[in-house]
N, C-alpha and C positions, 0 to 999 in steps of 0.2 A: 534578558532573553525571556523568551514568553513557551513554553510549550504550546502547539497546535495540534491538531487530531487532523488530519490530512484524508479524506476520502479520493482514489483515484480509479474510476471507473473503463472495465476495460472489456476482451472478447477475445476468447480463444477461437483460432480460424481451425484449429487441430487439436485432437483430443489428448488431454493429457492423462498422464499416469498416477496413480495413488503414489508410485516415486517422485515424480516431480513435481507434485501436488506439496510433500513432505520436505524436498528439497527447498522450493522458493518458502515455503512459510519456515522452515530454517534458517535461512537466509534472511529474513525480515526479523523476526522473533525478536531483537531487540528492541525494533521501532515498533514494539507494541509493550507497554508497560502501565505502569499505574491509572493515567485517566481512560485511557481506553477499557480495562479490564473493569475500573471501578464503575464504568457505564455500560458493561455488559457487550461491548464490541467484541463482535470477530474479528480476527486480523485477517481472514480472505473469505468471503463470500462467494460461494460460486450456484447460480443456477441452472438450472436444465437446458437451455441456449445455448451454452459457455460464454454466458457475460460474466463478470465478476467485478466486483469491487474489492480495493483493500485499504485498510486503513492503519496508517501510521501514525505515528506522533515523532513532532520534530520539533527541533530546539529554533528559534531563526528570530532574528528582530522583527518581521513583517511576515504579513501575512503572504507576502508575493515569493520571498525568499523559502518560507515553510514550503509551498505549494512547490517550487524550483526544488528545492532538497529531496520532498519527496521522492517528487519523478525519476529523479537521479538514483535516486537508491532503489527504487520498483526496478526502473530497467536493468540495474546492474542487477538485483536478484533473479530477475527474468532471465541473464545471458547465467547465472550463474548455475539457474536450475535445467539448460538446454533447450531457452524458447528461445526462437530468433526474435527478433521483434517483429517482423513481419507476421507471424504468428500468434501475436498477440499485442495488435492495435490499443494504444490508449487514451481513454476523453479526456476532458479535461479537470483536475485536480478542483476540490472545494474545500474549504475550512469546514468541516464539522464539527468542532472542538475547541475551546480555547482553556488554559491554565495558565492564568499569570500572577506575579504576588501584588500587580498595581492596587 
């Protein structure tokens, strides 16, 4: 298995809260750990727009399954922190990252 750095760019259509700001980067916290931290990543970027990125890291054989895993766990932190998804459209997932022991 190879760790990826998952960047998945996205856009709040509604403002959100310092609570639910707190909530979903709770809910992700795990999917950010050593290569991320060790290269100075945020795990949610949010700018003045309300576009945001966030970056995870996932475990996956491929680079396609990483990007899949992501997503999966963004949305599920999104419904977990009370975005709908409607609410907050997402683009499409890139590799930013790779750690493997090859």
């Amino acid at each position: 298995m190879t760790t990826f750095v998952i960047t998945v760019p996205g856009t709040f259509l509604t403002d959100i809260t310092g609570s639910t700001r707190s909530t979903l980067e709770r809910a992700l916290a795990s999917q950010h750990t050593d290569v991320s931290e060790s290269e100075g990543l945020d795990l949610l970027t949010l700018h003045e727009d309300n576009t945001f990125s966030i970056r995870l890291e996932v475990e996956a054989p491929d680079r396609y399954e990483a990007e899949l895993n992501a997503t999966r766990l963004l949305t599920a932190a999104l419904r977990e922190a009370g975005i709908k998804e409607a609410d907050a459209p997402l683009g499409p997932p890139a590799v930013t990252g790779i750690d493997s022991d090859l």
